[in-house]
C-alpha positions as CSV (number, residue, x, y, z in Angstrom):
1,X,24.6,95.2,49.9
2,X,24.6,92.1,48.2
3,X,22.7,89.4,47.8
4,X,24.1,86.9,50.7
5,X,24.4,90.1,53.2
6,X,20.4,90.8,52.6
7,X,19.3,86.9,53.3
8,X,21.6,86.6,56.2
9,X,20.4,90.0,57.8
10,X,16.7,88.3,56.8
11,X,16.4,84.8,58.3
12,X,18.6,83.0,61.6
13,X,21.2,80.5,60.5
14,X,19.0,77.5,60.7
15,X,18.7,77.6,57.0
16,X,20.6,76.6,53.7
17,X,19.3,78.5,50.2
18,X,21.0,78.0,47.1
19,X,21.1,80.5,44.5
20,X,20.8,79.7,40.8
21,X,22.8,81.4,37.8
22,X,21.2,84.9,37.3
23,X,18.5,85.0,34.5
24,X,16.6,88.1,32.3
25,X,13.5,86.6,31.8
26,X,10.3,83.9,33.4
27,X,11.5,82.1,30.8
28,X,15.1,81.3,31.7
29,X,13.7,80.9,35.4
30,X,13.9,76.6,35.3
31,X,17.5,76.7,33.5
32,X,18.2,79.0,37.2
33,X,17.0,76.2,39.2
34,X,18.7,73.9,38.0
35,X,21.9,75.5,38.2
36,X,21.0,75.8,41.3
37,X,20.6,72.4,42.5
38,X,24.3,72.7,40.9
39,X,25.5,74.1,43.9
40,X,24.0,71.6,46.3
41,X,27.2,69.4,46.0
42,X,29.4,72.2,47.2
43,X,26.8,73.1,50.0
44,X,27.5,69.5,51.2
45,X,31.1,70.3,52.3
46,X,30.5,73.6,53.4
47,X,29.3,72.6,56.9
48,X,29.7,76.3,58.0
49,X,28.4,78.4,55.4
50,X,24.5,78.5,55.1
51,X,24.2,80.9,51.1
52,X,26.0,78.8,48.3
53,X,25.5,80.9,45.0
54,X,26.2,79.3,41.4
55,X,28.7,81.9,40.0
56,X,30.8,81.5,43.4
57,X,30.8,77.6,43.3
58,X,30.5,77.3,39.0
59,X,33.9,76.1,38.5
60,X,34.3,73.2,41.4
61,X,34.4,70.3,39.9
62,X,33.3,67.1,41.5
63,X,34.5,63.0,41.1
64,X,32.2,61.0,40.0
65,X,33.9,58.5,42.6
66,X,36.8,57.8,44.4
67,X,40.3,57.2,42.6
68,X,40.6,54.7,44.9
69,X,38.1,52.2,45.9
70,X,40.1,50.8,48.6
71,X,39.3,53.3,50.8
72,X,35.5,52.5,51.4
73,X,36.4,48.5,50.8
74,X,38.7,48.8,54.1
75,X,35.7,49.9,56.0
76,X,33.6,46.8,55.5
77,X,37.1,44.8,56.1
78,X,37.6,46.7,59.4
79,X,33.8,45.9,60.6
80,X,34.3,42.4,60.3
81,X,37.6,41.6,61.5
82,X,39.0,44.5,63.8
83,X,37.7,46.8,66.4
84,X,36.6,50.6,66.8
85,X,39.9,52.3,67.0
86,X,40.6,50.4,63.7
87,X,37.1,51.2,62.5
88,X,36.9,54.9,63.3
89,X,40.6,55.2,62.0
90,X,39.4,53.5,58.4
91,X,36.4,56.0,58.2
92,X,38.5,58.9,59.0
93,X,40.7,58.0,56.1
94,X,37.9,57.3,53.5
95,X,36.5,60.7,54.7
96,X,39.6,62.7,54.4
97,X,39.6,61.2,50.7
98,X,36.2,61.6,50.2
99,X,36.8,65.4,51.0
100,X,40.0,65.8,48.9
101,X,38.7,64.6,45.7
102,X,35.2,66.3,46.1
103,X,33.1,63.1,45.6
104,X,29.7,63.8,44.4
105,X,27.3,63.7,47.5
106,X,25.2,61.2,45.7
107,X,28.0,59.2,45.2
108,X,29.2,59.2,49.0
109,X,25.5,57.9,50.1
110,X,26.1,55.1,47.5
111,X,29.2,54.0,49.1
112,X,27.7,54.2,52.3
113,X,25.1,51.6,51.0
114,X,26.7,49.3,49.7
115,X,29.1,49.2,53.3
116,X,25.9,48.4,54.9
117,X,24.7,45.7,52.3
118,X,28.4,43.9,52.4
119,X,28.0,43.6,55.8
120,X,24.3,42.5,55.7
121,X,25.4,39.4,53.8
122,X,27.7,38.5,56.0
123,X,25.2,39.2,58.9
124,X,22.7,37.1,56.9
125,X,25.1,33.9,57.0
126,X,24.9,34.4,60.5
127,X,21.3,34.0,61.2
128,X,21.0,38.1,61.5
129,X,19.8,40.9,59.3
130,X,20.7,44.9,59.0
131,X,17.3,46.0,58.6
132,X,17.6,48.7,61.4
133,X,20.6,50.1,59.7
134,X,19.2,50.0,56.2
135,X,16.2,52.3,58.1
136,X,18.8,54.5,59.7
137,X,20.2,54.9,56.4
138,X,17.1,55.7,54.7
139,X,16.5,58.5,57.7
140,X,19.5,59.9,56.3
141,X,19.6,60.3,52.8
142,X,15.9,61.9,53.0
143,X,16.6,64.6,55.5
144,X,15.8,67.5,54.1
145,X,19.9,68.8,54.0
146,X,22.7,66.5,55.1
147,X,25.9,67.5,55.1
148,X,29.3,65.9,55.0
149,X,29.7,66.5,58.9
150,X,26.8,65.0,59.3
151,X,27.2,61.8,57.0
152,X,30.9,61.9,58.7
153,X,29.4,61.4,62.0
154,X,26.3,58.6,61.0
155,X,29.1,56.8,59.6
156,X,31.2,56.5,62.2
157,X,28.8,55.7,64.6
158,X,26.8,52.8,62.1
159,X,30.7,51.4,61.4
160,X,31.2,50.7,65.3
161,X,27.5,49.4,65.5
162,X,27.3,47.0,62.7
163,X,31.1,45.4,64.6
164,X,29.1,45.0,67.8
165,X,26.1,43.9,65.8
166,X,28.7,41.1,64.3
167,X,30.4,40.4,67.6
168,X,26.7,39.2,68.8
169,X,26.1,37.4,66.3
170,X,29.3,35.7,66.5
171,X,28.9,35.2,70.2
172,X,25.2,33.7,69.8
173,X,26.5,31.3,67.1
174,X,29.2,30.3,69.2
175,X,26.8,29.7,71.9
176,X,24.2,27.8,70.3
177,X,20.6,27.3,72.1
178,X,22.6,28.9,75.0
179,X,22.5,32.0,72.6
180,X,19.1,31.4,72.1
181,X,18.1,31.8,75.7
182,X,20.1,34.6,76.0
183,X,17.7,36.4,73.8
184,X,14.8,35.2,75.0
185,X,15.6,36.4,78.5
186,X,16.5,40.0,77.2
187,X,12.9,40.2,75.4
188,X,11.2,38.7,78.8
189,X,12.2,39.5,81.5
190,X,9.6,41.1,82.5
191,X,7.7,37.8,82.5
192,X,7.2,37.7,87.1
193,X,6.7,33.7,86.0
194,X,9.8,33.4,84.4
195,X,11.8,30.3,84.9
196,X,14.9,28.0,83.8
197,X,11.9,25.3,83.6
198,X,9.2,26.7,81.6
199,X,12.4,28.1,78.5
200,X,13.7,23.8,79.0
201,X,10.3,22.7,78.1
202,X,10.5,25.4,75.2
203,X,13.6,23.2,73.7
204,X,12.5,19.9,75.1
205,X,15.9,19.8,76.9
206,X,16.0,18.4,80.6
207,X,16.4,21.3,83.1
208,X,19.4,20.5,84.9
209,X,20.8,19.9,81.7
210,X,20.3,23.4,80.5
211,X,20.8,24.9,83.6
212,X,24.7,23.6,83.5
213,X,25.2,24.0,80.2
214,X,24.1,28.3,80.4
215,X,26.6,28.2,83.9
216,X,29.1,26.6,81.7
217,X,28.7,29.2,78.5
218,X,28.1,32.1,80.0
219,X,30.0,31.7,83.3
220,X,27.0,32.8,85.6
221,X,23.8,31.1,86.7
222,X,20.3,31.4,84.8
223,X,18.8,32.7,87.5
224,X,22.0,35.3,88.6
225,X,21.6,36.7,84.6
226,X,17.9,37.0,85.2
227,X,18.8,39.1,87.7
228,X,21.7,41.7,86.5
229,X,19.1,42.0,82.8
230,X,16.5,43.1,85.5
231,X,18.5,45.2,87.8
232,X,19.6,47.1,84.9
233,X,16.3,47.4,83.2
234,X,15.0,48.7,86.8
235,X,18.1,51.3,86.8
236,X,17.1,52.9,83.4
237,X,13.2,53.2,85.1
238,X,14.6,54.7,88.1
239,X,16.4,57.1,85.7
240,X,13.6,57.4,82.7
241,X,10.3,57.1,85.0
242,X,8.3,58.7,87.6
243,X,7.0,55.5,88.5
244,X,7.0,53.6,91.6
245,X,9.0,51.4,93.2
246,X,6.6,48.6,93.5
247,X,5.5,49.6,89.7
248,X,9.0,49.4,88.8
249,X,9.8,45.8,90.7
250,X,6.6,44.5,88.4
251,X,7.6,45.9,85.2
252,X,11.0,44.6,85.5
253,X,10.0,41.0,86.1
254,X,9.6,40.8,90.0
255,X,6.3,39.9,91.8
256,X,7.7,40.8,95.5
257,X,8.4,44.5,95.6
258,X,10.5,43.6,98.9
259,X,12.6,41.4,97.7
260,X,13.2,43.3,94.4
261,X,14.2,46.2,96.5
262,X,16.6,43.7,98.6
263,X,17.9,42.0,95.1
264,X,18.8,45.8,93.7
265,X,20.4,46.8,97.0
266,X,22.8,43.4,97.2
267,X,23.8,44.5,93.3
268,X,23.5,48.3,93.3
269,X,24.5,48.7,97.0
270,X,22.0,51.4,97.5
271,X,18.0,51.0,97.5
272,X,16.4,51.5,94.2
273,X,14.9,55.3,96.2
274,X,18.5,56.3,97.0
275,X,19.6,55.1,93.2
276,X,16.7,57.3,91.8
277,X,17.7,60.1,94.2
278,X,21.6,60.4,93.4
279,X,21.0,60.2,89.5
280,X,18.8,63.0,89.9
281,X,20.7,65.2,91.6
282,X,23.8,64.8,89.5
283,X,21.7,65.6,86.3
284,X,19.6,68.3,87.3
């Protein structure tokens, strides 16, 4: 039997091992490991395969980068100008191409950086920042194995994300302070005192003023968004939580358990008990 047969009838397939060039003596052991880490490139396109051994991998031979740069440049052209069909259809190709030249993995995390930081300084004219990306990133590349499937995938989903991330920031620009209460409602809406008053005194601008102006931008009343950010925070609870419904009204910004129940009923069109109640038994 050989050597891959006797690890896989050993261990379960939660595992990747990497064999080194065979050596004769202690001595020759480090010049094995290191040959070994050789064959961590081709273990990254191998998605299926869990033993990569150096003498079955010795003569791949990997890119430094890609023949093309166009193909990773088109991705941080995509985020900022089109949507995720485009998107998704501009990772696919710089994937595929990727794949067909055999990048060097480390090289494949670079590109994926400097997509991220592109779009972080256009982000960063905007008033925003990618530091939640740059973390996600950083999750990534330390895992102990990542694979291209797997880098495939993060990129995929962290292309469509920094587009929304940009279509926000566009929108909150465009909006102006109106943007800027848009925000603040999201991060306090649980706040029972909440009003259009107390955020006007926050920009020294006259009530009614403000009150028209969010109508005007955003096409609903203050008060009406208050209400659908709530409602929808009380929907993940009902979903998420154990909790009860009076708990639930107060966490989500409501000081009348009564009339939060009647408020979820007008939008839901069933109580907040019968929403908890049909969730669950769909999902369990």
């Amino acid at each position: 039997m050989n050597i891959e047969n006797q690890i896989k009838n050993a261990i379960d397939n939660n595992y990747v091992i990497l064999v080194g060039e065979e050596v004769d003596s202690i001595k020759s052991v480090k010049s094995s490991r290191d040959t070994a880490l050789k064959t961590e490139a081709a273990a990254f396109y191998e998605s299926e395969k869990h033993v990569f051994i150096y003498d079955s991998v010795r003569d791949i031979s990997f890119s430094e980068k890609l023949s093309d740069d166009s193909f990773y440049i088109n991705i941080s052209d995509k985020i900022k100008n089109s949507d995720a069909e485009d998107i998704l259809e501009a990772v696919d190709e710089f994937c595929s191409r990727i794949k067909q030249e055999c990048v060097n993995p480390n090289m494949v995390f670079v590109y994926i950086y400097n997509i991220i930081f592109d779009i972080g300084n256009k982000a960063s004219g905007m008033g925003g920042d990618v530091v939640k990306f740059f973390y996600r990133y950083s999750m990534l590349k330390n895992s102990e194995f990542v694979n291209f499937s797997i880098v495939s995938s993060f990129l995929k989903e962290n292309a469509v994300d920094l587009n929304k991330f940009l279509g926000e920031l566009k929108t909150k620009n465009s909006l102006g302070v109106v943007g800027e209460v848009v925000d603040y409602l999201k991060e306090h809406y649980m706040d029972e005192d909440l009003k259009l008053q107390k955020i006007a005194d926050n920009y020294y601008i006259n009530n009614a003023y403000l009150g028209k102006m969010f109508k005007e931008r955003i096409g609903m009343s203050f008060n009406a968004y208050l209400l659908d950010i709530r409602v929808e925070a009380a929907k993940e609870l009902l979903k998420s939580s154990t909790g009860k419904i009076y708990e639930i009204a107060h966490e989500v910004g409501f000081n009348d358990p009564n009339y939060f129940c009647v408020k979820f009923a007008e939008k839901v069109k069933m109580t907040p008990a019968s929403y908890r109640e049909s969730f669950n038994k769909k999902n369990n």
